[in-house]
C-alpha positions in Angstrom: 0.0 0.0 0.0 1.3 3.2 -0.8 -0.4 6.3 0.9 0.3 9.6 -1.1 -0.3 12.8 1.5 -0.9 16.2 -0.2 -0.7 19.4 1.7 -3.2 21.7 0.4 -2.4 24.7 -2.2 -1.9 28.2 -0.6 -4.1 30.4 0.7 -4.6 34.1 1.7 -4.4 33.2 5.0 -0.7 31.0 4.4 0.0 34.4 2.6 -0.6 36.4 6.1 1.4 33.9 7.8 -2.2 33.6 10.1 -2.9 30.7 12.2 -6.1 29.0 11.4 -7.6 25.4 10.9 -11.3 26.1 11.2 -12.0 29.0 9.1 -12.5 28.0 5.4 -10.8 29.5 2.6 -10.6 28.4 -0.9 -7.0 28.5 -3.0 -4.8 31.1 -4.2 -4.1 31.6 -8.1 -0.9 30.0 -6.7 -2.3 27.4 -4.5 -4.6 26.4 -7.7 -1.0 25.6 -9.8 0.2 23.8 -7.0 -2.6 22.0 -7.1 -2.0 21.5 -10.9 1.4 20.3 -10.4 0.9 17.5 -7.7 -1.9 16.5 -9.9 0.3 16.4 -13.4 3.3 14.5 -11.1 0.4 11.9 -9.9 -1.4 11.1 -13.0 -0.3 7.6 -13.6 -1.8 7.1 -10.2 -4.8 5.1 -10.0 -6.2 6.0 -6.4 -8.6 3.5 -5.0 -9.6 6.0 -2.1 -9.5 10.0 -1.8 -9.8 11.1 1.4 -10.3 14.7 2.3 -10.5 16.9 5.4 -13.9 19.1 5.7 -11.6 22.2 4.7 -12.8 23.6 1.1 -8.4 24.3 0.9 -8.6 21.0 1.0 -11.5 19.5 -0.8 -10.1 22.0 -3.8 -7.2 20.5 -4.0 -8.2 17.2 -4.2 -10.5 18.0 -7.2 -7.2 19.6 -9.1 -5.7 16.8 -8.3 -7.4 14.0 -9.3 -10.1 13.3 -11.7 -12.1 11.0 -8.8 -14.7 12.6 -8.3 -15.2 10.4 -5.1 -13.8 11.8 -1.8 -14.3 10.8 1.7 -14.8 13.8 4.0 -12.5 12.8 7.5 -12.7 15.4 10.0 -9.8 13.5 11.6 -8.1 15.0 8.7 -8.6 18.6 9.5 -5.9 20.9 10.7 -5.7 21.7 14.6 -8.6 24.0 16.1 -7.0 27.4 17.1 -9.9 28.9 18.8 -9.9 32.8 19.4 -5.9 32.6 17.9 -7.9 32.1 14.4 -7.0 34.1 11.7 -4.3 36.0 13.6 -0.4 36.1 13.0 1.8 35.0 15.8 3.0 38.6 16.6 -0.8 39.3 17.0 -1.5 35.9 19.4 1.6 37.8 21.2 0.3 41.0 21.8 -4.0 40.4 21.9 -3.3 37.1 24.8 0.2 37.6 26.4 -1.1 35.2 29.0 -1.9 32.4 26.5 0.9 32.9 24.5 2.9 32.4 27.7 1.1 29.2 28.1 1.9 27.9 24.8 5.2 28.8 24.5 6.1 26.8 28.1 3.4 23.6 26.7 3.3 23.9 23.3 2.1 19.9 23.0 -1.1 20.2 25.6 -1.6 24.3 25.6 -5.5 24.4 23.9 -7.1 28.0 23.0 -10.1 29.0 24.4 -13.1 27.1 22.2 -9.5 25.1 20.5 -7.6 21.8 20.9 -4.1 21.3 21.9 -1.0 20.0 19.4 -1.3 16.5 21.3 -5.5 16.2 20.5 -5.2 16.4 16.7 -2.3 14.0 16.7 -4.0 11.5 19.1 -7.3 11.8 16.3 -4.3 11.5 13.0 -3.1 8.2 14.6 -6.7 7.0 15.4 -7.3 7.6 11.5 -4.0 6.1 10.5 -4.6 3.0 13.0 -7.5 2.1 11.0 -6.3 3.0 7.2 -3.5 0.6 7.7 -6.2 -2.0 8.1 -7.6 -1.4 4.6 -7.7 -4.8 2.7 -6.7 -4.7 -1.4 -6.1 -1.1 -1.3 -2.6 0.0 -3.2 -2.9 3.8 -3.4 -4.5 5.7 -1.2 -4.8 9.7 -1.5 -5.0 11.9 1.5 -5.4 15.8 0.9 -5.0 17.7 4.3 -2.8 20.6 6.2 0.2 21.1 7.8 0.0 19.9 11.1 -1.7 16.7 10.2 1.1 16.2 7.5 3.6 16.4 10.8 1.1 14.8 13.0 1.6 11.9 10.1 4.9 12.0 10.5 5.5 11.8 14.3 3.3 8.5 13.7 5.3 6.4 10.7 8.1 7.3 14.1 6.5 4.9 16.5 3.9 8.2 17.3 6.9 9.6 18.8 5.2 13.5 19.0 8.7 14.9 20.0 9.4 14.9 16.5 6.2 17.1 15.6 8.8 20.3 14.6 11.6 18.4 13.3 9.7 18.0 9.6 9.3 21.0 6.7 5.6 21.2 5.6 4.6 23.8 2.7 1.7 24.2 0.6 1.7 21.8 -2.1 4.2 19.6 -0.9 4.0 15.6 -1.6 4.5 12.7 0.9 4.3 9.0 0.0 4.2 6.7 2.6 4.5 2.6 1.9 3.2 0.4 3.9 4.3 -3.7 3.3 5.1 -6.7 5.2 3.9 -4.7 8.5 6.1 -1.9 8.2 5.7 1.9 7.5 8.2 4.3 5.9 8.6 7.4 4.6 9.5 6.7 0.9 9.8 10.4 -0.2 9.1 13.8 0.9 8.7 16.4 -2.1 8.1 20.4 -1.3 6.0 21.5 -4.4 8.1 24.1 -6.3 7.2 26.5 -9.3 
């Protein structure tokens, strides 16, 4: 089985360097030729399952893509919750909730935002997804179109869920992970950052 992991196409909001996961924005001109490109390096693919997060980044990039027009919607697969830090730029988070910002910088992993969740609740739901992917039957290629931290989150976990590692991995719009799964093992078979 070989899962192929897609980081959405940019955003205004990736522009502005904000943090959000909930709020829903479609693509940039230049997240849409991202999209293009992942799509023209993965057409010999034959996916036999698409699955999306409930972003529209996301679910846009998909259909760009791939021409299955067939994707399974896996909140498990949106990015991390930042509560009343949405839409704002670190600097901002800094200056608007000193307090917080405190808090996270001393706990990154548990620190949640009011009406968010915490670094360590999104991985623990990526894993829970992953658990049960790995126990797909006759399934070779598998298409996942998400965000950033679940990309890292994905990571951590093909290292024996080690969430240590969470900042030690590049992530960028566009960018291209496949993962292979055979004989009971997981790997990392390439990482590719989407360039144009």
């Amino acid at each position: 089985m070989r899962i192929y992991i897609v980081r959405h196409g940019q955003t205004l909001h990736n522009k502005k360097s904000c943090y959000y996961g909930d709020l829903d924005f479609g693509l940039t001109d230049l997240g849409k030729r991202q999209a293009i490109s992942i799509g023209s390096m993965l057409k010999e693919v034959n996916f036999d399952k698409v699955y999306v997060s409930e972003r529209k980044r996301a679910y846009n990039t998909a259909e760009l893509i791939t021409n299955n027009n067939y994707f399974i919607i896996d909140p498990r697969l949106n990015e991390r919750s930042f509560g009343e830090f949405e839409g704002l730029t670190y600097k901002e988070i800094e200056e608007r909730y000193p307090k917080e910002h405190k808090l996270w910088i001393e706990d990154w992993l548990n620190f949640a935002p009011k009406n968010g969740e915490s670094y360590i609740t999104m991985s623990n739901r990526v894993f829970r997804f992953m658990d049960e992917l790995l126990n797909e039957s006759e399934v070779e290629n598998i298409l996942l179109v998400t965000h950033s931290g679940v990309m890292r989150a994905l990571y951590c976990y093909v290292m024996n869920k080690n969430i240590d590692l969470f900042w030690k991995f590049s992530c960028e719009n566009g960018d291209l992970s496949i993962l292979k799964y055979e004989h009971g093992n997981l790997f990392i078979e390439s990482i590719e950052h989407c360039r144009l």
